[in-house]
N, C-alpha and C positions, 0 to 999 in steps of 0.2 A: 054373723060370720058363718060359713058354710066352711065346713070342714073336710078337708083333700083327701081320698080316696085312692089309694093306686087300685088298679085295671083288674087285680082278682076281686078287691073288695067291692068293685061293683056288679064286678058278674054278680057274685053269690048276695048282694042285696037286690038286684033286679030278677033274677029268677029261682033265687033260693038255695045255687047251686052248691056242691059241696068240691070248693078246691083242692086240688092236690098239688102239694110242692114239688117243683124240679129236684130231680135226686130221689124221689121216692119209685120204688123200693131200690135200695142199695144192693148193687149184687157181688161188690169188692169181693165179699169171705168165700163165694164160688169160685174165683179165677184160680185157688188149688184143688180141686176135684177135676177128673179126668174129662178130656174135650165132649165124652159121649153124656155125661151128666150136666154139662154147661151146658150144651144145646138140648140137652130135655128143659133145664130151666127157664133159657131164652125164651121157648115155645110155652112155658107154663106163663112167665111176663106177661108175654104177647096176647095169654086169652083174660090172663084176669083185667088187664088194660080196657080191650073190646069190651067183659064183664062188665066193667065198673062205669065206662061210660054209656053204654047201654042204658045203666039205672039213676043216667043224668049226673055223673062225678065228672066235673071239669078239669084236665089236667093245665097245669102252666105250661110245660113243654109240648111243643106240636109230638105229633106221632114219628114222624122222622129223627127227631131232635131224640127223642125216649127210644128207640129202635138204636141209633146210633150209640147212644150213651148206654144203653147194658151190652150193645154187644163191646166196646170197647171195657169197660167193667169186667167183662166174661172172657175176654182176651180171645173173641172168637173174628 
């Protein structure tokens, strides 16, 4: 018997990758700091995202999908 797999668990058994779950990082506790430091953070997201998949980290959410969800997170 071969045992079922969902779609992350075969990325990361076919190329080693290293998942990241939808939701990650949470940026809820920023949406009370002022609009000028949410958008510093937004921008800090956005490179550690490029960062990380640069060094082969697969996210589950597309790039839009994760762009979407902090900026609505960040109430920007």
């Amino acid at each position: 018997m071969t045992p079922t797999t969902t779609h992350a668990q075969a990325l990361q058994q076919r190329a080693g990758a290293l998942i990241i779950p939808s939701g990650w990082p949470s940026c809820d506790l920023f949406k009370l700091f002022p609009e000028a430091a949410r958008w510093q953070f937004y921008e800090w997201a956005k490179q550690q995202r490029t960062f990380l998949e640069q060094h082969g980290w697969v996210f589950e959410e597309s790039y839009d999908q994760y762009v979407r969800r902090v900026c609505e997170e960040l109430q920007l």
